[in-house]
C-alpha positions as CSV (number, residue, x, y, z in Angstrom):
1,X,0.0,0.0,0.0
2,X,0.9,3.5,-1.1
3,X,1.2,6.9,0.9
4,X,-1.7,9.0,-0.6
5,X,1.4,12.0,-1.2
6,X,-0.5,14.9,-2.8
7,X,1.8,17.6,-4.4
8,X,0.0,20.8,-5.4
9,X,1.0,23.9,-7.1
10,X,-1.0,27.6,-7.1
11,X,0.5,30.7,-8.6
12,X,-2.0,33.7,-9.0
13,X,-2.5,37.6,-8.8
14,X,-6.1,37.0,-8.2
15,X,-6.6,38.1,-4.6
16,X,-9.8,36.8,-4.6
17,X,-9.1,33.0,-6.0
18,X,-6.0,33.4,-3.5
19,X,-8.2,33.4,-0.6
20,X,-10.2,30.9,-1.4
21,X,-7.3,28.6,-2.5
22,X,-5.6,29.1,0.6
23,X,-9.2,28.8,3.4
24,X,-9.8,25.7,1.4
25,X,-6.0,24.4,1.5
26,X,-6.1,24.8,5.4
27,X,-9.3,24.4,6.2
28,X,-10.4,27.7,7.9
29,X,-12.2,30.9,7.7
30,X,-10.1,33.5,6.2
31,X,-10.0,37.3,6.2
32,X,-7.3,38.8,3.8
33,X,-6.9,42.5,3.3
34,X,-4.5,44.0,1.1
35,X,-3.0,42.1,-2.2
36,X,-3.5,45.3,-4.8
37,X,-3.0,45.5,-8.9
38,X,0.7,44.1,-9.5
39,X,0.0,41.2,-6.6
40,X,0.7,37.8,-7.2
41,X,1.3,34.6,-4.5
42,X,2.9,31.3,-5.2
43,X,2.3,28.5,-3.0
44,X,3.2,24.9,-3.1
45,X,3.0,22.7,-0.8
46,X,3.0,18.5,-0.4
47,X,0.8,16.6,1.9
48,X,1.8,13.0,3.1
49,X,-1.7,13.3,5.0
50,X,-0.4,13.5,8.9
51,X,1.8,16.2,8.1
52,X,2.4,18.8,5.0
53,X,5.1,21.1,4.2
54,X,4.8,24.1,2.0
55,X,6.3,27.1,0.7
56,X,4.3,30.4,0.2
57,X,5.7,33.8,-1.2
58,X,3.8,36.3,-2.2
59,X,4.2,40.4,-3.0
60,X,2.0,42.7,-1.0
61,X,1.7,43.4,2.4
62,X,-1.2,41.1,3.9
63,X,-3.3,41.5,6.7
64,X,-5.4,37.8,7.5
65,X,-7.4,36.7,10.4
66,X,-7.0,33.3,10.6
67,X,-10.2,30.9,12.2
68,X,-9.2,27.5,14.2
69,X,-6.5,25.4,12.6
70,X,-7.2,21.3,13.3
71,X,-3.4,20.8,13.6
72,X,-0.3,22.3,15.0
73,X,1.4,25.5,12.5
74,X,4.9,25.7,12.7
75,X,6.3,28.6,10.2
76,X,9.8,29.7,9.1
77,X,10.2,33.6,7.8
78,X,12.7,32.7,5.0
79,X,12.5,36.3,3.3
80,X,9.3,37.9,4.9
81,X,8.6,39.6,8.1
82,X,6.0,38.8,10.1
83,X,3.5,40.3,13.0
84,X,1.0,37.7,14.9
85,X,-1.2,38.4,17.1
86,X,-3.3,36.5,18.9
87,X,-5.2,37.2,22.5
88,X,-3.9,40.9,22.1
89,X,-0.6,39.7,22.0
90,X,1.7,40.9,19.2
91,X,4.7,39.2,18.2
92,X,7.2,39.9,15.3
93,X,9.4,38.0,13.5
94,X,12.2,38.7,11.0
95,X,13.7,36.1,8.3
96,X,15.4,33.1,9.9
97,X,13.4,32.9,12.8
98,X,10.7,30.0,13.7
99,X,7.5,30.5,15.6
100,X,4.1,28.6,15.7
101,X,1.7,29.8,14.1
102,X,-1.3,28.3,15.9
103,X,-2.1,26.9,19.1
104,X,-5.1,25.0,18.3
105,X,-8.3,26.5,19.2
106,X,-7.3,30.1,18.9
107,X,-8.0,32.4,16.0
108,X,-5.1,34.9,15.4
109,X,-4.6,37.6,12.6
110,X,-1.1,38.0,10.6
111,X,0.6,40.9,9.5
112,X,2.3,39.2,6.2
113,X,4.9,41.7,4.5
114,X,6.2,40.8,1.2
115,X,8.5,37.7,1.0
116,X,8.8,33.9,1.6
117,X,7.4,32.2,4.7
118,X,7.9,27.9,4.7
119,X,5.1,26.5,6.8
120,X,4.7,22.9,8.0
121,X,0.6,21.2,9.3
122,X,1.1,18.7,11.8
123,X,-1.4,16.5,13.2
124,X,-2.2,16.9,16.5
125,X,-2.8,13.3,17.0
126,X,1.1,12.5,16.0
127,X,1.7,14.7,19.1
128,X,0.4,11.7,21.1
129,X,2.5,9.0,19.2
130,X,5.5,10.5,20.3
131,X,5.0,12.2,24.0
132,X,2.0,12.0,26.6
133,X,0.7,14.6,29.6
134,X,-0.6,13.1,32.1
135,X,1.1,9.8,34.6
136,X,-2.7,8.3,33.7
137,X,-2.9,5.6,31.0
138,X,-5.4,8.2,29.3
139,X,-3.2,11.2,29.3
140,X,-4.4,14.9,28.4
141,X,-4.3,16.6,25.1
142,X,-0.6,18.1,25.0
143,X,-0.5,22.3,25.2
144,X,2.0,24.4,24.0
145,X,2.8,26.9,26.4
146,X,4.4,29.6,24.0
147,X,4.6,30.4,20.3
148,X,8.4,31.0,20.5
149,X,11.7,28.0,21.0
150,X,12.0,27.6,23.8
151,X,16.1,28.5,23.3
152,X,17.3,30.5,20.6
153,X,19.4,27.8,19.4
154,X,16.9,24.9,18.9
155,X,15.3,27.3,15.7
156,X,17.8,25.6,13.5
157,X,17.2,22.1,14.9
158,X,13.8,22.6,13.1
159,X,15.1,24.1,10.4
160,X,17.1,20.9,9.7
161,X,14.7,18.8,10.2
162,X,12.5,20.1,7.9
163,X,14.7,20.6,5.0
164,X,15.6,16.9,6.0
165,X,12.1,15.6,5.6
166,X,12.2,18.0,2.6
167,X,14.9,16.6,1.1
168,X,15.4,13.5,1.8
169,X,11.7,11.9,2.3
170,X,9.4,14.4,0.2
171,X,12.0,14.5,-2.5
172,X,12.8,10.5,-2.9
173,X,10.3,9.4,-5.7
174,X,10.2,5.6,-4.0
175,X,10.7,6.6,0.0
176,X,7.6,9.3,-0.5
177,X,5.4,6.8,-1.3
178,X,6.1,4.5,1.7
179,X,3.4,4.6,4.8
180,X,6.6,3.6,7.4
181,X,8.4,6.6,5.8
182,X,5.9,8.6,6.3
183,X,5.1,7.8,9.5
184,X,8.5,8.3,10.7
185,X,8.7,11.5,9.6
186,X,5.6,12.9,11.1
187,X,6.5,11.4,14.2
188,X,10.5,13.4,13.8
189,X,8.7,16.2,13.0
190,X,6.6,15.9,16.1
191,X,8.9,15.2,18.3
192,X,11.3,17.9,16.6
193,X,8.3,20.3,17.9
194,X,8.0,19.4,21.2
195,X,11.7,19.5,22.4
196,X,11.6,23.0,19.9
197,X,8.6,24.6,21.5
198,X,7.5,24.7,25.4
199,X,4.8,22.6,26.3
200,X,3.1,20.6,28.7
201,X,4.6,16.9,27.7
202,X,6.2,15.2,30.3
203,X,8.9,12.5,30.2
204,X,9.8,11.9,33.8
205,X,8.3,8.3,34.9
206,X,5.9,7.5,37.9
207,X,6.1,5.2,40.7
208,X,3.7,3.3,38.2
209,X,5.5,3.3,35.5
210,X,8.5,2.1,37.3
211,X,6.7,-0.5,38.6
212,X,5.4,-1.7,35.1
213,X,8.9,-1.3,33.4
214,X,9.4,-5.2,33.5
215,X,10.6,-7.7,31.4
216,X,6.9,-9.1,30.8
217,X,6.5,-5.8,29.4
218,X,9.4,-5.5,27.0
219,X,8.0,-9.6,26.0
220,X,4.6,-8.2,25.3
221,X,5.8,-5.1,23.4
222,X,8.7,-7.2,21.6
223,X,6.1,-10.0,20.3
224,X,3.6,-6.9,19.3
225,X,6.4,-5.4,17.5
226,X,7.3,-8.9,15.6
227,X,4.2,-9.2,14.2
228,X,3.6,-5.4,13.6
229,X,6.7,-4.9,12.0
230,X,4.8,-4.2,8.4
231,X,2.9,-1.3,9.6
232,X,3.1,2.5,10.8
233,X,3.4,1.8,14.3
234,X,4.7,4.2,16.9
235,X,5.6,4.1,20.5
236,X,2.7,4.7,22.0
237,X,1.1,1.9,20.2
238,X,3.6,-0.4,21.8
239,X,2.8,0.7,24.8
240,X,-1.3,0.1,24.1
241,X,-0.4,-3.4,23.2
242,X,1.2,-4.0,26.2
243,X,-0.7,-2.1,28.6
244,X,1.4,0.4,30.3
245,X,2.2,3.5,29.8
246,X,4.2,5.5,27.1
247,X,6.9,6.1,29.7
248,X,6.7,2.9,31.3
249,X,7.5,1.5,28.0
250,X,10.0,3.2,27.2
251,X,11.8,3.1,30.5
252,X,11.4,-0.8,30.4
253,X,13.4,-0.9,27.0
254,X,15.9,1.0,28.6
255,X,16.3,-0.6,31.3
256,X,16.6,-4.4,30.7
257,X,18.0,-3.9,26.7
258,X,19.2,-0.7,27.0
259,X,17.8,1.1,23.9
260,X,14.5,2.8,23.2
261,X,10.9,0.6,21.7
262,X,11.6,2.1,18.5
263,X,15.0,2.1,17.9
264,X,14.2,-2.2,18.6
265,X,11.8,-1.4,15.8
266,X,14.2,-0.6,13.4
267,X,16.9,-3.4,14.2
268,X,13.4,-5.9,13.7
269,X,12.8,-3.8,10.4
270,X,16.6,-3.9,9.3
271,X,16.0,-8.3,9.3
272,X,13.2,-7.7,7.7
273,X,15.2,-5.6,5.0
274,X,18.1,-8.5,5.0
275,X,15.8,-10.9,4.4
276,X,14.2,-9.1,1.8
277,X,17.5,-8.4,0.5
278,X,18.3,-12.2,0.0
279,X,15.6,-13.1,-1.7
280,X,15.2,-10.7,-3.8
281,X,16.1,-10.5,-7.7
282,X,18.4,-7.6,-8.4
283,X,17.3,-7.4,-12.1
284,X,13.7,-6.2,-10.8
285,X,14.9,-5.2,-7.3
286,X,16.7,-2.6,-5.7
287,X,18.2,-1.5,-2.5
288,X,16.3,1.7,-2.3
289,X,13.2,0.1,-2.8
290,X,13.5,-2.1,-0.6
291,X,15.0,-0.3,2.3
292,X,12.1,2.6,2.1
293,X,9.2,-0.5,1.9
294,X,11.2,-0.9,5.9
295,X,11.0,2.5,6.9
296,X,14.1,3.7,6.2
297,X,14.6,6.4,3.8
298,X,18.0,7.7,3.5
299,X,20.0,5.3,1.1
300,X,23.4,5.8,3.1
301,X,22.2,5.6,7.0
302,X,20.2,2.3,5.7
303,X,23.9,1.7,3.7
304,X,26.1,2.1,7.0
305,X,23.1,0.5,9.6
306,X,23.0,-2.8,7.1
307,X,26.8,-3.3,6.7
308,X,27.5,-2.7,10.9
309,X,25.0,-5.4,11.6
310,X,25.6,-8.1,8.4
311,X,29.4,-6.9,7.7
312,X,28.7,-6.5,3.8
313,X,27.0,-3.4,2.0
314,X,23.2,-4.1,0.9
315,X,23.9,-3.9,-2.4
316,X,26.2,-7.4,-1.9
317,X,23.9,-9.3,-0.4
318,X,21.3,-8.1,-2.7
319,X,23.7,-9.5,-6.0
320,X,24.6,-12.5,-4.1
């Protein structure tokens, strides 16, 4: 099965068919002023479904009050300056610098001067995949606490990760198409956002999740992973399947085999991929192809991950 990957294109100097391409792109009620004789905008943008990435530029100076977003707007000023407000809070933002630009629920209005702004969608419910609230089972809905990083520094660690995704997933014809691919990078994106961006996630395990960090735990979450291995799963979906906590589950996995659920994921993927590899017939079959059907997208991590765990490059084993 294929990733439903949607690229779309929209160039115009009609300010009115810009504001309706752009309220029905994102969902939400739109007020634009501003966008005169001369104006044009270009947008394009790719959606993978739990996340999308696009790239907007556009020539006037824009004033637009934004309705509720259903997912999590994270924007980069590449050439434009920005002013948001939302609650009668103003901030600004010059080129090179990251903000959100929602926190879901909350209407906000933009003051868009004339340049490029790069702006990624996320799913809220990816959010949950990755980090939880509340030492309950059934944690809370997870709240960003400010719009800003939460250090100056960590702007560029989302800047490269989403010219990674960019790049490397959105650009590969064959690892684009891939629902473990995808679902990987949502889930890097996500939790790119949360270490980024203040928030109420927690990480920090409770008495109860010490107590549940056993080895019948890591059996249960190991056997769900075996026979799971095929799908988009994340974390907390290990943890579901062996019924403890997000945190309990990954403190369990650390604890008695000293890695993390998912990086055990990957190493069960990686056979996968060498068996794969053996069988295959390398006059229909190739390394890239099979390595992205696994979840791994970039051709020389999968390259250096194979040959440190088989002691021959992919490529060998796959001309054998």
């Amino acid at each position: 099965m294929t990733s439903p990957v949607q690229i779309q294109r929209f160039d115009s100097n009609d300010a009115v068919a810009t504001h309706h391409f752009l309220a029905a792109t994102y969902g939400t009620q739109l007020r634009i002023h501003g966008g005169d004789k001369g104006y044009r905008l270009v947008h394009q943008r790719v959606d993978t479904g739990p996340f999308a990435l696009a790239t907007i530029d556009q020539t006037a100076c824009l004033d637009i009050g934004v309705g509720d977003i259903a997912g999590l707007v994270v924007c980069r000023t590449r050439t434009a300056r920005v002013a948001r407000t939302c609650d009668e809070v103003t901030h600004r933002f010059a080129p090179g610098d990251v903000f959100l630009g929602t926190r879901p629920d909350l209407p906000f209005t933009v003051r868009w001067h004339p340049g490029e702004v790069e702006v990624c969608v996320l799913d809220l419910a990816v959010l949950a995949q990755v980090a939880s609230t509340a030492p309950a089972r059934r944690p809370g809905r997870i709240r960003f606490t400010d719009i800003g990083p939460a250090a100056a520094a960590l702007a560029r660690q989302w800047r490269n990760t989403t010219t990674y995704v960019s790049d490397v997933v959105l650009n590969n014809p064959v690892a684009s198409t891939q629902p473990l691919v995808i679902g990987n990078a949502a889930r890097m994106l996500a939790a790119t956002a949360l270490t980024v961006f203040p928030n109420t996630a927690v990480s920090d395990p409770t008495i109860e999740d010490r107590r549940d960090a056993s080895t019948s735990t890591v059996r249960r979450a190991i056997a769900f992973m075996e026979e799971h291995a095929d799908r988009d799963i994340s974390a907390a979906d290990i943890a579901g399947a062996a019924a403890v906590s997000l945190r309990a589950v990954q403190l369990a996995f650390r604890r008695h085999l000293g890695t993390t659920p998912m990086a055990y994921l990957r190493r069960v993927r990686l056979d996968r991929a060498h068996h794969d590899l053996v069988r295959a017939d390398p006059r229909r079959d190739t390394v890239s192809a099979i390595a992205s059907r696994w979840g791994f997208a970039n051709h020389s991590r999968f390259t250096a991950r194979y040959q440190a765990s088989y002691g021959v490059p992919p490529r060998e084993t796959l001309n054998a």
